[in-house]
C-alpha positions as YAML, in Angstrom:
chain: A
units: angstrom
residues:
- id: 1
  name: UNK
  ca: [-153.92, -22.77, -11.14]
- id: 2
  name: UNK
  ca: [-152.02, -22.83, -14.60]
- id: 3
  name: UNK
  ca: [-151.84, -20.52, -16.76]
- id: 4
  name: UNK
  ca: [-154.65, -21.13, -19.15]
- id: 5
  name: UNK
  ca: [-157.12, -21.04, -16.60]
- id: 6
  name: UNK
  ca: [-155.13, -17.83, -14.76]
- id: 7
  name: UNK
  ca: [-155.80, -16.07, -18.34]
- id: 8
  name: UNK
  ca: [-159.68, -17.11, -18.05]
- id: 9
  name: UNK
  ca: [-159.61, -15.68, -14.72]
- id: 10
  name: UNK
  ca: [-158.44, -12.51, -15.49]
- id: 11
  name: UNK
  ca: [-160.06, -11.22, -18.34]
- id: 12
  name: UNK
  ca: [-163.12, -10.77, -16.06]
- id: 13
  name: UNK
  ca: [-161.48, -8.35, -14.29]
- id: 14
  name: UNK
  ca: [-160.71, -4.42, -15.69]
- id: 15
  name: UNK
  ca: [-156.89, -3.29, -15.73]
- id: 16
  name: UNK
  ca: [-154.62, -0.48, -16.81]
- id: 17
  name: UNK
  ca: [-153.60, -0.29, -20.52]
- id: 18
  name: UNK
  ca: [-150.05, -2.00, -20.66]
- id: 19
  name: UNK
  ca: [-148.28, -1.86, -23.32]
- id: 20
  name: UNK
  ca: [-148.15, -4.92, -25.48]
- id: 21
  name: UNK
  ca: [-147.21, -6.60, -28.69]
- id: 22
  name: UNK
  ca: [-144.99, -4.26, -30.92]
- id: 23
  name: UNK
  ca: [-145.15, -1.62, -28.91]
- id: 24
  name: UNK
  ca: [-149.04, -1.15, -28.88]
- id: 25
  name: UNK
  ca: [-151.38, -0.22, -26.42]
- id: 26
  name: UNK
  ca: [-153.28, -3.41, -25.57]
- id: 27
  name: UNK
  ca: [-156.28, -1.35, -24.49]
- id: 28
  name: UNK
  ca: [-158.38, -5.01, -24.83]
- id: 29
  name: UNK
  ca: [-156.18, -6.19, -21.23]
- id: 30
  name: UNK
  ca: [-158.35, -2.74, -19.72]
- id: 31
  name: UNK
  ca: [-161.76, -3.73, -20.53]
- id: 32
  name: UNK
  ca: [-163.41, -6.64, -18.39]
- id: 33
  name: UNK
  ca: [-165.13, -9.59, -20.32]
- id: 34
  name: UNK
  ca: [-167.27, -12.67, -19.38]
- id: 35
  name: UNK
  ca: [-165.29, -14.24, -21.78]
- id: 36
  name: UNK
  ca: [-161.83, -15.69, -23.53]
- id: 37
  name: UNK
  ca: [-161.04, -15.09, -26.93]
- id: 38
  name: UNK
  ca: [-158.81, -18.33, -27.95]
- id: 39
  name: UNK
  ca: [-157.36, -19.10, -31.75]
- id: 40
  name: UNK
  ca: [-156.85, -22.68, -33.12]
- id: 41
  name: UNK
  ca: [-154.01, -22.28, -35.70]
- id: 42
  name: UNK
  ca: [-152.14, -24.86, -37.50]
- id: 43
  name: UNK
  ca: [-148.09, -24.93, -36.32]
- id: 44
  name: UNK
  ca: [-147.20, -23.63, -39.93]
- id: 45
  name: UNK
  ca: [-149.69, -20.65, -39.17]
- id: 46
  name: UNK
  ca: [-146.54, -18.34, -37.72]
- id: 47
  name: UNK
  ca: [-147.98, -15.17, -39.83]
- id: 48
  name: UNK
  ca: [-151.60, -15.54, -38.74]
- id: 49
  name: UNK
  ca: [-150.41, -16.21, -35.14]
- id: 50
  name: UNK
  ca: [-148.96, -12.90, -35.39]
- id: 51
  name: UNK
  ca: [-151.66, -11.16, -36.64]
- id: 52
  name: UNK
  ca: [-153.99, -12.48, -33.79]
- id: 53
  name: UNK
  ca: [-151.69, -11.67, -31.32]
- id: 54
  name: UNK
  ca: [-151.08, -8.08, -32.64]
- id: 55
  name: UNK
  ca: [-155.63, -8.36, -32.08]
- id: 56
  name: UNK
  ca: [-155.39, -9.37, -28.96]
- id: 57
  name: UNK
  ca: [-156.36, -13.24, -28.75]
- id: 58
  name: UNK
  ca: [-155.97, -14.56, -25.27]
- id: 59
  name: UNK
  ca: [-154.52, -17.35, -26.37]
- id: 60
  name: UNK
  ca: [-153.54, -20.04, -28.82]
- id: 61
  name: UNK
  ca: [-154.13, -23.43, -29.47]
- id: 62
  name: UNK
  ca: [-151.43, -25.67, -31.39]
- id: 63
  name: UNK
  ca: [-153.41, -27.82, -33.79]
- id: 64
  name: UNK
  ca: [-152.60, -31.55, -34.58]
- id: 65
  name: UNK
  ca: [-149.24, -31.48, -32.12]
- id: 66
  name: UNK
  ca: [-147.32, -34.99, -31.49]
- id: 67
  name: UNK
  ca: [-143.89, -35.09, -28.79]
- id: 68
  name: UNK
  ca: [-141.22, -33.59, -30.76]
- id: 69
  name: UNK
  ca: [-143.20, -31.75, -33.44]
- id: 70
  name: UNK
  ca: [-141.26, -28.89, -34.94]
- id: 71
  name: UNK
  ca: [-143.37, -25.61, -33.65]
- id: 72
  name: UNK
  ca: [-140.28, -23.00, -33.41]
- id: 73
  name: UNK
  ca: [-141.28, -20.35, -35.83]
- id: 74
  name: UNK
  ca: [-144.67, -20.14, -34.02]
- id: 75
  name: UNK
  ca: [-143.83, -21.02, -30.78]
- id: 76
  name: UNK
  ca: [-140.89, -17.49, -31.15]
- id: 77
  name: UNK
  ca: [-144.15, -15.61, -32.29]
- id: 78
  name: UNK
  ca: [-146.63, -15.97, -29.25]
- id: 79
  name: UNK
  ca: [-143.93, -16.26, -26.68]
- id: 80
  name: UNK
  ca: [-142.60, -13.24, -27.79]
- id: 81
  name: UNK
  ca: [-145.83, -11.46, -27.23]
- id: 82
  name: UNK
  ca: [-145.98, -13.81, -23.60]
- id: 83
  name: UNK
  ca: [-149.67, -15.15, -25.21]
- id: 84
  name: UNK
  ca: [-150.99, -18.30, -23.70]
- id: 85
  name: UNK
  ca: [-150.49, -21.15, -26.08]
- id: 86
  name: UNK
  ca: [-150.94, -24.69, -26.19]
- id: 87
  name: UNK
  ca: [-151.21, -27.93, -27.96]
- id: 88
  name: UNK
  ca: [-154.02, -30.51, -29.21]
- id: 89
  name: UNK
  ca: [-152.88, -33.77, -28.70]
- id: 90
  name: UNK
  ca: [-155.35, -36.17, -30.84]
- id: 91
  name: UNK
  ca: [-153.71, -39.92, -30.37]
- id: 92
  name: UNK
  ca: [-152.01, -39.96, -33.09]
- id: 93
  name: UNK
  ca: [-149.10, -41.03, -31.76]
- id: 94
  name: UNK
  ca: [-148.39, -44.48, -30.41]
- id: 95
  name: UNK
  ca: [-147.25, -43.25, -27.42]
- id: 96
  name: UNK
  ca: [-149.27, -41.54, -25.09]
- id: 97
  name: UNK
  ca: [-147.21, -42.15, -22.03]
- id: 98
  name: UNK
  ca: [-144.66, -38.65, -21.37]
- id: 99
  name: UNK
  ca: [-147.26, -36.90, -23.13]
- id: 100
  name: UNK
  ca: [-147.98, -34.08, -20.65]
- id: 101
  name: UNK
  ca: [-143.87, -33.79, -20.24]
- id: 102
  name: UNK
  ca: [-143.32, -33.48, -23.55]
- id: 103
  name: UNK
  ca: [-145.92, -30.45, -23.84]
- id: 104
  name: UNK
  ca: [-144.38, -29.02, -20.73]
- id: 105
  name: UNK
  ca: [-140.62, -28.92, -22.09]
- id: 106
  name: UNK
  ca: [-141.93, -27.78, -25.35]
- id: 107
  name: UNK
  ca: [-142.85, -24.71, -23.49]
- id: 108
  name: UNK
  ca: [-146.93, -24.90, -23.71]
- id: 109
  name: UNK
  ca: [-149.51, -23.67, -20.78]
- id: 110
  name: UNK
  ca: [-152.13, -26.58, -21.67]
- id: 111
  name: UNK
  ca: [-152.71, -29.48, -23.83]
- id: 112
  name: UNK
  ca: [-156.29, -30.26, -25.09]
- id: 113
  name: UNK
  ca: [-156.93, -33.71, -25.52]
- id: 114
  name: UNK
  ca: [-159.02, -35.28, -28.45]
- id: 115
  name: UNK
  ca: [-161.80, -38.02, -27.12]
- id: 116
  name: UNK
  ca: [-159.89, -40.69, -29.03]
- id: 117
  name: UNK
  ca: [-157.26, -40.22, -27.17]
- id: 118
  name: UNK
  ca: [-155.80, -42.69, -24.98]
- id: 119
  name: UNK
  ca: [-156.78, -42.55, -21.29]
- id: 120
  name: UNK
  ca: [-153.05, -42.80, -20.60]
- id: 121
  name: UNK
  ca: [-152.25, -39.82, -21.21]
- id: 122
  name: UNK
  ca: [-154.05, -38.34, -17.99]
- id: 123
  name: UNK
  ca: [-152.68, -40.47, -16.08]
- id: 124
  name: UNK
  ca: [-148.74, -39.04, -16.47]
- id: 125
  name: UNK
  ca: [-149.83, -35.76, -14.47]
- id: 126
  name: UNK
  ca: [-147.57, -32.96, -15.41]
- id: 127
  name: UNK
  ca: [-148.91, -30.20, -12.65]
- id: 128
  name: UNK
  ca: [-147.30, -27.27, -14.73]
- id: 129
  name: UNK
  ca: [-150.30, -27.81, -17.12]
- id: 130
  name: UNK
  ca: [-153.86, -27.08, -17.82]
- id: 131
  name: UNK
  ca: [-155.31, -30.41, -19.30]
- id: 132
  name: UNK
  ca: [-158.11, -29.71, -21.35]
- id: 133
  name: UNK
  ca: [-160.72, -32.56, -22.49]
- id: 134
  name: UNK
  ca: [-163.30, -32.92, -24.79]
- id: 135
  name: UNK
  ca: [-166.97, -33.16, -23.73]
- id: 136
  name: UNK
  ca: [-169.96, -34.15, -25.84]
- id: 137
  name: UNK
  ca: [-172.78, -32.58, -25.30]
- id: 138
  name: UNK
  ca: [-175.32, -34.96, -24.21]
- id: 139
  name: UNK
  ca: [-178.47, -35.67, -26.50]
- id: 140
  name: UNK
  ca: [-180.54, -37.61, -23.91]
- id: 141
  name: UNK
  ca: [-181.27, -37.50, -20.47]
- id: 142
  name: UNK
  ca: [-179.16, -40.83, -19.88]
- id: 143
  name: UNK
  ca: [-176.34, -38.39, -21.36]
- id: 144
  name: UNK
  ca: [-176.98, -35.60, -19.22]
- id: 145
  name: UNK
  ca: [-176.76, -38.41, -15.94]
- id: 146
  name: UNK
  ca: [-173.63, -39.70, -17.52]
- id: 147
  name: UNK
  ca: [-172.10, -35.90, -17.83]
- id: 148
  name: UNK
  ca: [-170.91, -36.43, -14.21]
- id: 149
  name: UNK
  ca: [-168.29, -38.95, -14.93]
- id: 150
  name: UNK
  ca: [-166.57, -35.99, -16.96]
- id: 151
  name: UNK
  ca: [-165.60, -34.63, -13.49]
- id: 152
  name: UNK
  ca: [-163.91, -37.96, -12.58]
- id: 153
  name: UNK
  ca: [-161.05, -36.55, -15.24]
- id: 154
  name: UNK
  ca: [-157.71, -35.56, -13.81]
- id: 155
  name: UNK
  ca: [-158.01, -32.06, -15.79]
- id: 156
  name: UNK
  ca: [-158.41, -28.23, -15.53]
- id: 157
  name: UNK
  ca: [-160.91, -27.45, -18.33]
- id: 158
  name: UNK
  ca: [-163.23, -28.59, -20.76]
- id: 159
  name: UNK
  ca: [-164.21, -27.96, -24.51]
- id: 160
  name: UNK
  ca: [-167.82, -28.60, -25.15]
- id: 161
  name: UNK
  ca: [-168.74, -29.92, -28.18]
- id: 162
  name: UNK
  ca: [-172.21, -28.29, -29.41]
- id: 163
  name: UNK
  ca: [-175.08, -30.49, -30.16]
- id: 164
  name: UNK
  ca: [-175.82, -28.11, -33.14]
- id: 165
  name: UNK
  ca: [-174.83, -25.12, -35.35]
- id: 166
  name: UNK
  ca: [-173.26, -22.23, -33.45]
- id: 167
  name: UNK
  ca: [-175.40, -20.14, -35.24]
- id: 168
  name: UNK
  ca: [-178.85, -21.48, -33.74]
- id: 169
  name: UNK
  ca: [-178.05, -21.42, -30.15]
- id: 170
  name: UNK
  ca: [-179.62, -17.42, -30.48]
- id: 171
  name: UNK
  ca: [-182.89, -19.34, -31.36]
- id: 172
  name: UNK
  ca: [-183.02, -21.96, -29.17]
- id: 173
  name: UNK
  ca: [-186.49, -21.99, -26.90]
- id: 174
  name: UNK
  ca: [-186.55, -21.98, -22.97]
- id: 175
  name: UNK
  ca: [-186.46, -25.64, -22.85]
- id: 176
  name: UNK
  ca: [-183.64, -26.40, -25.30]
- id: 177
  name: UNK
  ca: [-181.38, -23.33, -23.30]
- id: 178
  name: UNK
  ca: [-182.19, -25.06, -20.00]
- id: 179
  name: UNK
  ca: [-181.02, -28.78, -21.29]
- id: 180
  name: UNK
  ca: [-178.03, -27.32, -22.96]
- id: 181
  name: UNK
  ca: [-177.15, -24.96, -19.65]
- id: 182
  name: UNK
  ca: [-177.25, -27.86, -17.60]
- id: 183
  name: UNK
  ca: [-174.56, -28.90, -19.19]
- id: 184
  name: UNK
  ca: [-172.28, -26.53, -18.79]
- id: 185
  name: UNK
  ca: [-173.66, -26.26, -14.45]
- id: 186
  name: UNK
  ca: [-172.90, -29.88, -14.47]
- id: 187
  name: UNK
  ca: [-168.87, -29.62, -15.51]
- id: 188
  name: UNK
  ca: [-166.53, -28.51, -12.33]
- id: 189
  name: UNK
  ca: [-164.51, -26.70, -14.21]
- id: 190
  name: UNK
  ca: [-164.11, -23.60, -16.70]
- id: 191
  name: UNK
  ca: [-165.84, -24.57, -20.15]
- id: 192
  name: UNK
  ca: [-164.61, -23.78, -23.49]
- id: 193
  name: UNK
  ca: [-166.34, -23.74, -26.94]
- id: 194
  name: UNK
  ca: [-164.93, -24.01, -30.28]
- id: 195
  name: UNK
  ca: [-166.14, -22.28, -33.49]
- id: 196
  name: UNK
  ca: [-165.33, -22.69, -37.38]
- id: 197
  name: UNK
  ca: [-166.77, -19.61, -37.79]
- id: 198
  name: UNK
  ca: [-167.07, -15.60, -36.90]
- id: 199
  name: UNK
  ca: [-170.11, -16.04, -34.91]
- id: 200
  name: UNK
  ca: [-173.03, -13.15, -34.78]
- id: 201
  name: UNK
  ca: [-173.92, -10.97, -31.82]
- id: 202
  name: UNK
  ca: [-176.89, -13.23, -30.57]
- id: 203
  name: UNK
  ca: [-174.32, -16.59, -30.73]
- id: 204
  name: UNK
  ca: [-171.86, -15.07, -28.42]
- id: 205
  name: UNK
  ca: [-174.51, -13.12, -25.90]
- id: 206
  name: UNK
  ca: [-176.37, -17.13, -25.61]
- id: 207
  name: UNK
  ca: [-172.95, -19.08, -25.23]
- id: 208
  name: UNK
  ca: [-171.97, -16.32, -22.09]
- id: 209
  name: UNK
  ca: [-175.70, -16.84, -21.24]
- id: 210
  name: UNK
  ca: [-175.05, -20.70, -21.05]
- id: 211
  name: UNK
  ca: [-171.89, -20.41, -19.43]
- id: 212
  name: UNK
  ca: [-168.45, -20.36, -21.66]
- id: 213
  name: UNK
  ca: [-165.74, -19.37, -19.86]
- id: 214
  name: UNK
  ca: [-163.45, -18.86, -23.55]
- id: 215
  name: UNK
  ca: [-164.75, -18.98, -27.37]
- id: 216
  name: UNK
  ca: [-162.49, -20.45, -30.37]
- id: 217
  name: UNK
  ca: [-162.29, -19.67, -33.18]
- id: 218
  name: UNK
  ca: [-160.80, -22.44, -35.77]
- id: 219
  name: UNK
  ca: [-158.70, -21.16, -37.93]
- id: 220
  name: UNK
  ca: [-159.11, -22.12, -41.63]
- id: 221
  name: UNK
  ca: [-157.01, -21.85, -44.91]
- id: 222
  name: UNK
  ca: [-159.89, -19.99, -46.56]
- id: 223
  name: UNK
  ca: [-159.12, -17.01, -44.28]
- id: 224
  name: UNK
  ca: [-156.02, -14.49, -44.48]
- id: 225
  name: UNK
  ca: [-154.17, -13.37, -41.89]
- id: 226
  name: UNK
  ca: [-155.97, -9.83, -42.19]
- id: 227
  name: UNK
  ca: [-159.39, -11.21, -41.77]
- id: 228
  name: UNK
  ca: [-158.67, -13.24, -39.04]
- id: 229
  name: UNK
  ca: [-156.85, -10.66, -37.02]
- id: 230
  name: UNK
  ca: [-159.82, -8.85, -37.91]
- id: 231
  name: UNK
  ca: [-162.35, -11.73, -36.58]
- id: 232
  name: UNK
  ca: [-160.57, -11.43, -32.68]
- id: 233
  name: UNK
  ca: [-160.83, -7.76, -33.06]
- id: 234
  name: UNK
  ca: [-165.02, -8.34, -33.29]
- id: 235
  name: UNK
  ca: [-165.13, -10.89, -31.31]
- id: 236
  name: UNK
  ca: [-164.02, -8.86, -28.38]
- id: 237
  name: UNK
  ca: [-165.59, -5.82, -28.93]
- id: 238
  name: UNK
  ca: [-169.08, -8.18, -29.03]
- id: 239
  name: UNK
  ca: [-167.85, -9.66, -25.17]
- id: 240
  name: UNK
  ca: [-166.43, -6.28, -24.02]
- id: 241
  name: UNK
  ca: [-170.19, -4.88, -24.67]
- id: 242
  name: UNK
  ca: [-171.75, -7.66, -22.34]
- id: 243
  name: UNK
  ca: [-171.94, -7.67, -18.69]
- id: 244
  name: UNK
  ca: [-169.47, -9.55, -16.20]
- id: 245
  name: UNK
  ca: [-171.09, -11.07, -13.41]
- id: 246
  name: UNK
  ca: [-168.75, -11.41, -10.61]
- id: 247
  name: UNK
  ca: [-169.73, -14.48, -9.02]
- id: 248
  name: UNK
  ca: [-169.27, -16.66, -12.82]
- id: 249
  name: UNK
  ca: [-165.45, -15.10, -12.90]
- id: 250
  name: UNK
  ca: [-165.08, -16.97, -9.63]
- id: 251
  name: UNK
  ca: [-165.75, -20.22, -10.73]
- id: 252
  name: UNK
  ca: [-163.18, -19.78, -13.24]
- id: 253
  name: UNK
  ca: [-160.73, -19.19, -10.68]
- id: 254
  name: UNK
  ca: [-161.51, -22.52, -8.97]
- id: 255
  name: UNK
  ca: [-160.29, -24.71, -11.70]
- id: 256
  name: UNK
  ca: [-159.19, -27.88, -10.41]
- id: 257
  name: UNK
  ca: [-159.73, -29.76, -7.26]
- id: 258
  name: UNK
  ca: [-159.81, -28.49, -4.28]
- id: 259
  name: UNK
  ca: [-160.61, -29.26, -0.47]
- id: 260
  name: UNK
  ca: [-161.10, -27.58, 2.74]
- id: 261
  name: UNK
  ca: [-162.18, -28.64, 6.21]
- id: 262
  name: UNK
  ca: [-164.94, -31.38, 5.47]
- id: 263
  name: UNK
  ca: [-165.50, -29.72, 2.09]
- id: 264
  name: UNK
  ca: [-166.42, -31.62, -0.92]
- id: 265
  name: UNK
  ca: [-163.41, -32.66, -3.72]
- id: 266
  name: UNK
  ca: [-165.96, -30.86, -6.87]
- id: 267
  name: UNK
  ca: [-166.25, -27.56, -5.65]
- id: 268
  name: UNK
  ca: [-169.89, -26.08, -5.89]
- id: 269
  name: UNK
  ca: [-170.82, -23.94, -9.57]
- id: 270
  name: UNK
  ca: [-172.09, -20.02, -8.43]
- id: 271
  name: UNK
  ca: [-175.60, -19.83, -7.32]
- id: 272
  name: UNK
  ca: [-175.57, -23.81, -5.85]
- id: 273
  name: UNK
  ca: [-176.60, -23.67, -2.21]
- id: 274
  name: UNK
  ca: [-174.47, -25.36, 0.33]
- id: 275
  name: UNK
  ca: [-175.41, -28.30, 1.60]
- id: 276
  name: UNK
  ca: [-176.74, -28.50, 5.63]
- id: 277
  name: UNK
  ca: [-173.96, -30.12, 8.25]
- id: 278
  name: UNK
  ca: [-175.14, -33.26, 9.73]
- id: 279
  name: UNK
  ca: [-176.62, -33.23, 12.74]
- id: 280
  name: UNK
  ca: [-174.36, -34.72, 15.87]
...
């Protein structure tokens, strides 16, 4: 288990108050959620990383990274503070062979991976990570069949990509929650969504309700440092208010592959029966 999906993990589960960035109380690490809180900041964004941190983001994604891409004054911010960061690796560079090393060295927990990225760049396995990928979600039922192959991937998490505006997924009807929630059932591992904006009450209650393990928020140039330090500061208090269900927080822990005696590579999602032994 890496760290990213360690951090996922554990903010299900209630702690002390420890003391944290600066010197504050991170009362946040006390209070159990049923999800993340992750930050998408640009590797200029050294003041707004420290205001999120000071908020209490879980973590931090690295936007538009390439091998030997000069992060220093925000990588000195979050690992002073010991956040969870990583990197966004889009396929930009020619490259895409040493990828995962390079990530590793640079000193990052997890590397998300764009879709037009190339395929090589799983394939240079760099078990110190958490390899996220990108997942559409489907728009037909073909889609939904073709969802599996996403499990085929050599990584640790996922991003879904929404099929519509954050802000209607608190109005979808039965039907269009069940289609969508099959998506998220259908992925192995934890599931993360991104946002490019503060979301209302009802978006984050349905995106727990559908099964995101961590929510991101994209960080813009429209927004000051204040206001997004602010955002994380909601955006918690909106999770700490909802209920943790136990047996979702384990499925987090799973992560990756993993087999037992006769047991199945894709471990089972909570709530899926197991299946019969055959009969000798």
């Amino acid at each position: 288990m890496g760290k990213l999906v360690e951090k996922l993990h554990q903010v299900g589960q209630s702690s002390g108050s420890r003391l944290g960035f600066m010197g504050r109380a991170d009362t946040a690490a006390s209070k159990p959620r049923p999800a993340a809180v992750l930050v998408a900041l640009n590797a200029g964004d050294s003041v707004a990383a420290d205001s999120i941190v000071a908020a209490g983001a879980d973590a931090v994604l690295i936007k538009g990274w390439v091998p030997d891409a000069d992060i220093s004054q925000i990588k000195a911010v979050l690992e002073s503070s010991h956040t969870v960061w990583g990197v966004e690796y889009t396929g930009s560079s020619a490259a895409a062979e040493g990828v995962q090393k390079a990530a590793a060295e640079a000193g990052a927990a997890f590397v998300l991976v764009g879709p037009s990225a190339p395929a090589a760049v799983l394939f240079d396995e760099d078990r110190q990570l958490d390899l996220v990928v990108v997942v559409d979600a489907p728009k037909d039922d073909l889609g939904l069949l073709l969802l599996r192959a996403e499990n085929l991937l050599q990584a640790q998490a996922a991003l879904v990509q929404l099929p519509q505006s954050p802000g209607l997924l608190g109005k979808l009807t039965i039907s269009e929650f069940a289609r969508l929630r099959l998506v998220f059932e259908s992925l192995r591992f934890p599931a993360l969504v991104m946002l490019n904006e503060m979301p209302e009450a009802e978006t984050v209650k349905a995106l727990v309700q559908l099964g995101a393990d961590g929510i991101m928020i994209a960080a813009t140039t429209s927004k000051s440092e204040a206001a997004l330090g602010k955002q994380v500061q909601a955006l918690l208090e909106m999770l700490q208010a909802l209920p943790v269900h136990e047996s979702r927080r384990s499925s987090v822990a799973i992560g990756g592959f993993m087999s037992g005696g006769g047991e199945s590579l894709l471990p089972r999602r909570p709530g899926r029966p197991s299946p019969e032994p055959d009969e000798e």
